[in-house]
C-alpha positions as a LaTeX table, in Angstrom:
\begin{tabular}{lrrr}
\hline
Residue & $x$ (\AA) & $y$ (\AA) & $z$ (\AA) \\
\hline
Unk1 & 4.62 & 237.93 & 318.80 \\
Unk2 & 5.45 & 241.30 & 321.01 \\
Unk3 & 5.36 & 244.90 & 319.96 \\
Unk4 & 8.31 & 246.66 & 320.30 \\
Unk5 & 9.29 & 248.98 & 322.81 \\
Unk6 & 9.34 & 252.51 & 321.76 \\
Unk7 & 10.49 & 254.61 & 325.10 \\
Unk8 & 10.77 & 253.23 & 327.91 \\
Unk9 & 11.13 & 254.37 & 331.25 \\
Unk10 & 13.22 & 252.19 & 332.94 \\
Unk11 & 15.43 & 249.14 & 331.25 \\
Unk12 & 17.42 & 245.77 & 332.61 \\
Unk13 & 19.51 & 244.38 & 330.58 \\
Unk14 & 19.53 & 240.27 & 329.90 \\
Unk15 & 22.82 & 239.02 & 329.05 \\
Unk16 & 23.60 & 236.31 & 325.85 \\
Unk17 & 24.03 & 232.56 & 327.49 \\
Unk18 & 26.03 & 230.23 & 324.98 \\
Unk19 & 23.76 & 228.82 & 322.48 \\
Unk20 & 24.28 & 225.05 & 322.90 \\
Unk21 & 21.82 & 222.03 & 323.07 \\
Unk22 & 22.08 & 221.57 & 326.30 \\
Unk23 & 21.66 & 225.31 & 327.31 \\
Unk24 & 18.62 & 225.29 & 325.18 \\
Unk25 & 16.76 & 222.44 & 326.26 \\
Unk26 & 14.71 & 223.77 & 329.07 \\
Unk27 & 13.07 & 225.76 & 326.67 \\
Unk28 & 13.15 & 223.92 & 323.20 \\
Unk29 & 15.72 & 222.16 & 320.47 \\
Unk30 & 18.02 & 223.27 & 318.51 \\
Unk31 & 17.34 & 222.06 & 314.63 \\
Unk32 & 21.11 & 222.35 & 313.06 \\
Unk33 & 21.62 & 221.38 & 309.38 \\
Unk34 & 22.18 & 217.50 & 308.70 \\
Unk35 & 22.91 & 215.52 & 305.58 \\
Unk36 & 19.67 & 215.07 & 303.26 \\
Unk37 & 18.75 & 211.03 & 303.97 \\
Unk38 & 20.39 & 211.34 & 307.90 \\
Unk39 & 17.58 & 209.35 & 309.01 \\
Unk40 & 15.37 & 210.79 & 312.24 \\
Unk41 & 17.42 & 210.67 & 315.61 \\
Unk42 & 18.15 & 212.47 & 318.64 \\
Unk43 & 19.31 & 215.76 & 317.19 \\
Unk44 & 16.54 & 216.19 & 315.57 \\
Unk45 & 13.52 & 218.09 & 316.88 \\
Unk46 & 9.78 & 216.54 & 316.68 \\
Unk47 & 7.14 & 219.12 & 316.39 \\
Unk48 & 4.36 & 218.51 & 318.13 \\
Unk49 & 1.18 & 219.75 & 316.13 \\
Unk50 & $-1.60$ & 217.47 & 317.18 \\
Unk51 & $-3.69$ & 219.56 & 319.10 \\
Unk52 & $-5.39$ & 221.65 & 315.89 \\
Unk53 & $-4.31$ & 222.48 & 311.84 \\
Unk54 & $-0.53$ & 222.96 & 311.36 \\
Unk55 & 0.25 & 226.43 & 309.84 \\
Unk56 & 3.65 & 226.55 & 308.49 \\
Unk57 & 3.99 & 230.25 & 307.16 \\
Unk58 & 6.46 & 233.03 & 306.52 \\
Unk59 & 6.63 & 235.79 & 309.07 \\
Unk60 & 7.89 & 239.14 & 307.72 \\
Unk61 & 8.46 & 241.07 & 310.64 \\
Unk62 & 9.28 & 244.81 & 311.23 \\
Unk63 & 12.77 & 245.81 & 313.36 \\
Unk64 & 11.52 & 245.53 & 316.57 \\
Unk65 & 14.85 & 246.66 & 318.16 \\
Unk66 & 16.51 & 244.73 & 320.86 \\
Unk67 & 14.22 & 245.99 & 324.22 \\
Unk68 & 10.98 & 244.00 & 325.22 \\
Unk69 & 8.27 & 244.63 & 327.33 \\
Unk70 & 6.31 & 241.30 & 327.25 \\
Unk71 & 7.26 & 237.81 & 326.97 \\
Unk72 & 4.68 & 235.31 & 325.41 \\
Unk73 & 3.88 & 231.45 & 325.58 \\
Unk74 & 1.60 & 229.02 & 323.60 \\
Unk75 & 0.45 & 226.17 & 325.95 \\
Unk76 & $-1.21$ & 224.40 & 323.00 \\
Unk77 & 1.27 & 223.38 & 320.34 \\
Unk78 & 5.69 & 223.89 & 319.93 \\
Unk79 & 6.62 & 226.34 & 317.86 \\
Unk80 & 9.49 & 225.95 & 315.05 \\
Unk81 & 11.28 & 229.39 & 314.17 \\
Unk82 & 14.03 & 229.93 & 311.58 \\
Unk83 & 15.45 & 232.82 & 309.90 \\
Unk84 & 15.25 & 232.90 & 305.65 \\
Unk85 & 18.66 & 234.74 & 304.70 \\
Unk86 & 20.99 & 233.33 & 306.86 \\
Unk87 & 21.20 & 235.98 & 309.30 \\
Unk88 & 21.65 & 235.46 & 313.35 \\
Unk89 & 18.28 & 236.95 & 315.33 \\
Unk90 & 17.54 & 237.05 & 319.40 \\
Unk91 & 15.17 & 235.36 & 321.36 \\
Unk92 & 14.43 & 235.35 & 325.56 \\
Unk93 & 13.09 & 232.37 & 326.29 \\
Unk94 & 11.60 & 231.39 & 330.07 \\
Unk95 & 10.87 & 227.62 & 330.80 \\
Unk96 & 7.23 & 226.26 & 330.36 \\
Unk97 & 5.22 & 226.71 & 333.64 \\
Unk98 & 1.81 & 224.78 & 334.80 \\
Unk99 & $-1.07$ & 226.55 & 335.24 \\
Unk100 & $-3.27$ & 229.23 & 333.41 \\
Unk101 & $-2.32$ & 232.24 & 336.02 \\
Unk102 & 1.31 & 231.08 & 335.75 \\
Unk103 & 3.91 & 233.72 & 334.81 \\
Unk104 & 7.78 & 233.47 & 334.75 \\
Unk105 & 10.09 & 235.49 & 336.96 \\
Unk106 & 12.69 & 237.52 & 335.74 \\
Unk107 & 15.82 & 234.59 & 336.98 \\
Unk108 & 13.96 & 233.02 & 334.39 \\
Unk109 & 14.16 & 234.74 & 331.60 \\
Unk110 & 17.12 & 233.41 & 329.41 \\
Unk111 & 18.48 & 235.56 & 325.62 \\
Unk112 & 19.86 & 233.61 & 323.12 \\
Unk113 & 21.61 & 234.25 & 319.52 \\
Unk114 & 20.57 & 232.22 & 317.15 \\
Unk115 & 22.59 & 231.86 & 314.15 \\
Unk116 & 20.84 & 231.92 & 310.66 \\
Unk117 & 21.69 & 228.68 & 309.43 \\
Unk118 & 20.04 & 227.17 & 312.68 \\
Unk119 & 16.75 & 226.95 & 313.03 \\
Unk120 & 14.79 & 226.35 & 316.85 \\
Unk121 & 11.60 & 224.38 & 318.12 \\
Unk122 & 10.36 & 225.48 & 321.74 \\
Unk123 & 8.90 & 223.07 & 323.88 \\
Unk124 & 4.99 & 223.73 & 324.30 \\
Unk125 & 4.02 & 226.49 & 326.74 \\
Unk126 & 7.75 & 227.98 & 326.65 \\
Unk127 & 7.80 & 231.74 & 327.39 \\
Unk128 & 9.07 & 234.05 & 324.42 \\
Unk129 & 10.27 & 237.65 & 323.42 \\
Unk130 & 11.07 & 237.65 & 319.69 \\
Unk131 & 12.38 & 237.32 & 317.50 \\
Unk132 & 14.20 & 240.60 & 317.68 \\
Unk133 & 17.06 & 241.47 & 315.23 \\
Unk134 & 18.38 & 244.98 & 313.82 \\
Unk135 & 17.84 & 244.72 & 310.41 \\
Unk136 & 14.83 & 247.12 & 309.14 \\
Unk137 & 13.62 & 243.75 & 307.99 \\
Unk138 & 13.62 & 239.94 & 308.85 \\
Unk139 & 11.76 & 237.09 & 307.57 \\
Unk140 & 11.38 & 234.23 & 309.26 \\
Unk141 & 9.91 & 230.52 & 308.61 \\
Unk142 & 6.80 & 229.63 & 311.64 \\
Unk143 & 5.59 & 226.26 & 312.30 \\
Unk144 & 2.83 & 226.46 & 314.60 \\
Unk145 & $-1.34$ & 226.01 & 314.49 \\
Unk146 & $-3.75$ & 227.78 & 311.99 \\
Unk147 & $-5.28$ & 229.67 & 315.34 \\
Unk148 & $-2.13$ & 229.99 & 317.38 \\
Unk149 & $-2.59$ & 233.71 & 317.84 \\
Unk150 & $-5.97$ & 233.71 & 317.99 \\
Unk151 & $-6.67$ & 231.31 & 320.74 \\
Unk152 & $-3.43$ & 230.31 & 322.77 \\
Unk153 & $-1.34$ & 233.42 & 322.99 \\
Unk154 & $-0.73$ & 234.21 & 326.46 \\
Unk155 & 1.23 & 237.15 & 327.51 \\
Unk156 & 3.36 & 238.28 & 330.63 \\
Unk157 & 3.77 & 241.88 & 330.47 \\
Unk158 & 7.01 & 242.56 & 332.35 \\
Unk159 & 7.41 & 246.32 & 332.50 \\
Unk160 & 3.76 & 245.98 & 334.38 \\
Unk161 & 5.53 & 243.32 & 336.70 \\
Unk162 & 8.71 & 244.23 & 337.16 \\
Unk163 & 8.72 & 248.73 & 336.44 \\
Unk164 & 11.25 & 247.64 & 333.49 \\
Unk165 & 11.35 & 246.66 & 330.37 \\
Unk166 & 14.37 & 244.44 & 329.24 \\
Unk167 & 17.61 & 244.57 & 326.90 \\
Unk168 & 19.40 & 242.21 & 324.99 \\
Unk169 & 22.83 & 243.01 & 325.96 \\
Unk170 & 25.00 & 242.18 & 323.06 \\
Unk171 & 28.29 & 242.23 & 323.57 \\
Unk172 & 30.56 & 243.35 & 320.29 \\
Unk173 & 31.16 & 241.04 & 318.04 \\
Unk174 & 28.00 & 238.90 & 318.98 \\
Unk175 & 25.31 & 240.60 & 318.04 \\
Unk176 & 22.24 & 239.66 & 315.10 \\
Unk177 & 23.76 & 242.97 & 313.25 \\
Unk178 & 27.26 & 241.18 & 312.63 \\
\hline
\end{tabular}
C-alpha cells in the first residue's frame, strides 16, 4: 500500500462513482454478505491465489487521509480487502493494463466507498490507492500472497506524472467518517 500525502503542492480532486456490481467490475467484485450454506454462485467472488502461498492477514493501517500520490497494482495474484468494525473506507481503483511499462491515465482512475459490511476482491493487476479512511485507525482483513509486497508491487507515481496529487472528494453525508 501508498504512503500518505503530507503537503502537497498541487491537488485534483476524484469524485465518488456509485458503488454497484456493475460499476465495480472493471476493476474487481463486490463480496456482500449472504446466508451461511448459500451455496457458491455468481455473486460471489473467486480469489485467485495460485500463482505462490496465500497470506490472509490483518492490516492495521495508520490514517492516511483522503489525498494520494501513487496508485499501485499486483499483476500476480487478486487481492480481497475488507474492513473489521464495520466502518465504510475509500479506494481509487484504475482497470488492469498489459504490459510491465504499463501505467493508467488519470480518465482512469475511478474512487469508490466501500461500506463496512462489504468486503471487495480486485481483479489481478488492478491499479489501487488505499485504503484511505479518516479514522486515526483502521484495520482491515488482506487476502493476497506471502510475497505480494515484496515481489509484485508495482507503483504509478501520479504527482511525478501528472504535477498533482489526487483527492477523494466526498460529498457530505457520504464520506468513510459518517
Amino acid at each position: 500500500m501508498e504512503a500518505s500525502v503530507q503537503t502537497p503542492t498541487a491537488m485534483r480532486e476524484v469524485v465518488l462513482r456509485p458503488l454497484t456490481r456493475e460499476t465495480f467490475a472493471p476493476f474487481g467484485d463486490l463480496i456482500t454478505p449472504t446466508e451461511d450454506g448459500a451455496p457458491f454462485g455468481s455473486a460471489d467472488a473467486a480469489p485467485d491465489l495460485s500463482r505462490g502461498t496465500p497470506r490472509l492477514y490483518i492490516m492495521r493501517l495508520p490514517r492516511r487521509g483522503l489525498a494520494f500520490s501513487q496508485i499501485t497494482r499486483h499483476r500476480n495474484v487478486t487481492q480481497c480487502l475488507a474492513a473489521l468494525g464495520g466502518k465504510p473506507w475509500l479506494i481509487a481503483v484504475a482497470p488492469p493494463q498489459p504490459g510491465e511499462e504499463a501505467s493508467p491515465e488519470l480518465q482512469d482512475i475511478a474512487a469508490f466507498c466501500i461500506p463496512g459490511t462489504m468486503a471487495i476482491k480486485l481483479h489481478r493487476g488492478t491499479w489501487h490507492a488505499g485504503p484511505h479512511f479518516e479514522d486515526d485507525e483502521m484495520s482491515f482483513l488482506n487476502l493476497e500472497l506471502s510475497d505480494t509486497n515484496e515481489i509484485d508491487h508495482q507503483s504509478s507515481h501520479l504527482s511525478e506524472r501528472f504535477g498533482f496529487a489526487l483527492r477523494f472528494a466526498v460529498p457530505p453525508g457520504k464520506g468513510p467518517a459518517e
